[in-house]
N, C-alpha and C positions, 0 to 999 in steps of 0.2 A: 538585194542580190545574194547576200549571202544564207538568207532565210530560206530562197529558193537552191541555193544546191547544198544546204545539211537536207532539206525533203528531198533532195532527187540522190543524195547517197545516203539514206537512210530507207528509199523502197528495195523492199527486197522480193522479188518474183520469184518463189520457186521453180516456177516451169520456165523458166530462164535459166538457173543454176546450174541443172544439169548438162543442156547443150554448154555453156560457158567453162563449165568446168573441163569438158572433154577439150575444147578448145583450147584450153589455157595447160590441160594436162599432157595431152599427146606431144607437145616440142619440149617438154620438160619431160616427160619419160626416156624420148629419144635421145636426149643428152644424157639423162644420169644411167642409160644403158648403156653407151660408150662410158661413161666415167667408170663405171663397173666391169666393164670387159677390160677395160685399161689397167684398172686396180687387179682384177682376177690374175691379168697378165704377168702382173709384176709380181703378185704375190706368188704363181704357180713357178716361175723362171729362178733355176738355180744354179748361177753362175760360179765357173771356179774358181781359185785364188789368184790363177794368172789371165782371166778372161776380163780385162779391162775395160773392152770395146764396149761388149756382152754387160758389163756390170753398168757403165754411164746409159747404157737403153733402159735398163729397169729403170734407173733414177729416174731417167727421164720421162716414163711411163707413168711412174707415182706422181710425179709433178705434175704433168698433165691430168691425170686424172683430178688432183687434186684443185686444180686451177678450173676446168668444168665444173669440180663444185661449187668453186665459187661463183663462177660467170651463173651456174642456175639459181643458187642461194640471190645475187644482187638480183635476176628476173624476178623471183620471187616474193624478193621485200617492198616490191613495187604498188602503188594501192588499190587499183584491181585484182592481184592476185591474191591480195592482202584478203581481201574482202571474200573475192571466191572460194578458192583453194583451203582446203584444209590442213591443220596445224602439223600431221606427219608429213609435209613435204618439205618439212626443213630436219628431219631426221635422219633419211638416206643420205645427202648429201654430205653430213657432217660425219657421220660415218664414214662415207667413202670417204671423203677430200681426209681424214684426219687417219685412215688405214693405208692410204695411198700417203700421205708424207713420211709417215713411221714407218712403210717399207723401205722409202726413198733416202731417207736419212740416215736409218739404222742398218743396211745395206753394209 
């Protein structure tokens, strides 16, 4: 049994890859695009000293943002994506998710 599936995750179809990857890439773009309009948001919004309401949205925006990256980073480390997906898709995320906390924090 297990002879049979190291060969059946060890074939690799190129003329597979690419539809698989669009597959597995397109809900994972759609997400780290929100994570990034999220982060943008929060980065671009300049609250004043006594704009309280105003300042716990940005937090709240970084957090989120930063929380997306992680729900795509956990899709990610999954062992089909693992397999398919190329090793930059764990770099946007950390980016965002870690420019979205350090707005949120240092706020």
């Amino acid at each position: 049994m297990s002879a049979w599936r190291n060969r059946r995750e060890s074939i690799d179809l190129p003329e597979d890859q690419g539809c698989l990857q669009w597959v597995l890439g397109v809900p994972l773009g759609l997400l780290y695009a929100l994570a990034a309009y999220l982060c943008y948001t929060a980065l671009v919004a300049r609250p004043g000293p006594l704009d309280h309401p105003f300042r716990q949205d940005v937090q709240t925006m970084g957090h989120l943002s930063a929380g997306l990256c992680v729900l795509g980073l956990l899709i990610t480390l999954t062992p089909l994506y693992r397999r398919t997906m190329n090793r930059w898709w764990y770099v946007l995320p950390l980016a965002l998710g870690l420019t979205g906390l350090l707005r949120a924090e240092l706020l």
